[in-house]
N, C-alpha and C positions, 0 to 999 in steps of 0.2 A: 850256854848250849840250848838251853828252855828255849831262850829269847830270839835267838837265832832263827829256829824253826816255828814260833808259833810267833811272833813281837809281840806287841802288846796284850801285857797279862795282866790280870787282878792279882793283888798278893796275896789272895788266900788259893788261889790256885796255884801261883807261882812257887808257893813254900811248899804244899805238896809235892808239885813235880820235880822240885829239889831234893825232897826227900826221898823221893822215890829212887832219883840215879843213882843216889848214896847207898841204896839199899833197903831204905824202913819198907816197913808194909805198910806202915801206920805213920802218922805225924802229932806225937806226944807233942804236949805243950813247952818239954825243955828241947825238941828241937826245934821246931817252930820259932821262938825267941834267939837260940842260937842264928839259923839265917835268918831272921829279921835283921838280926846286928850287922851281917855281911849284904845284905843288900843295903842298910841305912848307910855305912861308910861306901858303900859305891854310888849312891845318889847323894854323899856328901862332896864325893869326888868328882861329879857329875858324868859317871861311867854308865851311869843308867839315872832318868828320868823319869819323872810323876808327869802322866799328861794330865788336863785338866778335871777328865772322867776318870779319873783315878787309876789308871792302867799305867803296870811300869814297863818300860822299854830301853833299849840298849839308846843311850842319846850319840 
């Protein structure tokens, strides 16, 4: 959803905004690691991409 409306994102921004939809106000570091892990199995899956500048996007 993030990715759709902004693409290409940093992951430190990108986990915020993540958290944000879910509800947090805030982005503790056990969730933060939680979507790390859901974005690393969808850029393992190649559902989303690392460009070169480090921005991840819907591939």
């Amino acid at each position: 959803m993030v990715l759709n409306t902004q693409h290409a994102t940093p992951l430190k921004d990108l986990l915020s905004q993540v958290a944000r939809i879910f509800g947090f106000k805030s982005t503790s570091k056990k969730t933060a690691n939680k979507i790390k892990i859901v974005i690393q199995n969808l850029l393992d899956t190649k559902e989303l991409i690392l460009t070169s500048n480090g921005m991840i996007n819907i591939s």
